[in-house]
N, C-alpha and C positions, 0 to 999 in steps of 0.2 A: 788669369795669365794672359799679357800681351803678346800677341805676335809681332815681329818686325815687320811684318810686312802684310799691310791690313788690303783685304781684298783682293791679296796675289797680285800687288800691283807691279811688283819687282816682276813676276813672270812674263805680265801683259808688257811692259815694258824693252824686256830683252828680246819676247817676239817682234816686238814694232821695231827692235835696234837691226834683230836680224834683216828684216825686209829694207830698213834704210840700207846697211852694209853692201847688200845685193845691189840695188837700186843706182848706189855710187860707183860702185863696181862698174856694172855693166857700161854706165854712162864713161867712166876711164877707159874702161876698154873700148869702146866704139870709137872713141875717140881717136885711141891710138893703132887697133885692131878691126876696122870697119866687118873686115871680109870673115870673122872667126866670132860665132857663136856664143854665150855660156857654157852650153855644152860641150862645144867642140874643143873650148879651152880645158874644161876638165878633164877632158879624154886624154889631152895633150898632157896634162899634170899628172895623170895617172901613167901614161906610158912612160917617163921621165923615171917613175919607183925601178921599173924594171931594169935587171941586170942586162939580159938578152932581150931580145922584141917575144914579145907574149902573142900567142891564139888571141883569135878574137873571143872563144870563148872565156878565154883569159880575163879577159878588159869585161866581157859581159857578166862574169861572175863578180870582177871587184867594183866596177860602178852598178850593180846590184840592177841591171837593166836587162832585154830579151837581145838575146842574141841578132836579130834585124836591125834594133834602134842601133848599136853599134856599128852595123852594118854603111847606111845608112850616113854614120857621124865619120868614118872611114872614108867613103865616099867623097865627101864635101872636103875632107882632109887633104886627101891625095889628089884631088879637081886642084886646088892650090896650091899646091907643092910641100905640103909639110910633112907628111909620113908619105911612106910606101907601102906596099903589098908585099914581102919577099917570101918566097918557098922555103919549107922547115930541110935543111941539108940532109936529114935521117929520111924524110918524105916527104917527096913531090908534094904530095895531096894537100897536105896542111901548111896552112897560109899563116906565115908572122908578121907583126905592124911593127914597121922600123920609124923611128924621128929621123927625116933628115936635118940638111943643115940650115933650111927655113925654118921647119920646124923648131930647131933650137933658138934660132934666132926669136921666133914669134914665142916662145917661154919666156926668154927673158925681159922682152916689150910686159907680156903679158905679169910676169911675175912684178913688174917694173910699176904698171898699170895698181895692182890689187894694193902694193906698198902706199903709192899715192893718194888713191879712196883712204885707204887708214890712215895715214895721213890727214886728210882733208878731215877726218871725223873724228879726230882725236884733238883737232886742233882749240876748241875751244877750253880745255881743261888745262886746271894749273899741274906742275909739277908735284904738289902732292897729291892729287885726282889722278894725276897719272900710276903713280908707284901703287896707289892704291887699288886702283883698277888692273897694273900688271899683276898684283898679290893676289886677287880673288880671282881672274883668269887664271893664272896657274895653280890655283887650287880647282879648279873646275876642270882643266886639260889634264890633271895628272891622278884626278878621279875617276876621269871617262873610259870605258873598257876601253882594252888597247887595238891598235888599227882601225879604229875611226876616225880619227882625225887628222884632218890633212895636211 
């Protein structure tokens, strides 16, 4: 029996594509977001899910990270105007991350940035590479347990 895919080349491949993805990413963004992270950008896309501004435990439980390292990404946020720190109305004590209106502004740069990378790395397929490629992603994205992906 053959495999289609002799020596798990299709795997080594999607890993190499992931690291490309990342790579152009980053590079859009610096571009257009000098002063904002990878990470800082996530944190920002994660808070955007939220109805009302989440704990930080909130944010440290869904980016699956220690409650400091948000800490931390908080920090360098609010140094540049994109979130704030606001007090929870029920109690003082507990601290919610609000987006301000930099902050939204630097989503949609950012959200602006990621479409472009895909872009850029999409561009050499023809139109039926492409459909074909959308069909086998969305059989991959709608296999994947649910809230993973972003």
């Amino acid at each position: 029996m053959t495999t289609p895919d002799p020596e798990g080349q299709l795997a080594e491949r999607l890993v190499w594509l992931t690291r490309h993805v990342h790579r152009i990413q980053k590079r859009h963004l610096q571009e257009r977001y000098p002063s904002i992270t990878p990470a800082q950008s996530r944190l920002l896309r994660t808070l955007a899910h939220y109805g009302s501004p989440p704990r930080m435990a909130d944010l440290a439980e869904r980016l699956e990270v220690v409650p400091r390292a948000v800490t931390t990404l908080v920090d360098g946020l609010e140094a540049n105007g994109k979130v704030r720190r606001v007090p929870d109305p029920t109690n003082r004590r507990v601290i919610r991350i609000e987006i301000t209106d930099e902050g939204h502004k630097a989503l949609r740069e950012l959200h602006a940035a990621r479409t472009a990378a895909a872009e850029e790395i999409l561009a050499p397929l023809t139109d039926e590479q492409r459909r074909a490629l959308g069909d086998a992603l969305k059989t991959l994205i709608e296999g994947a347990p649910r809230g993973h992906h972003h």
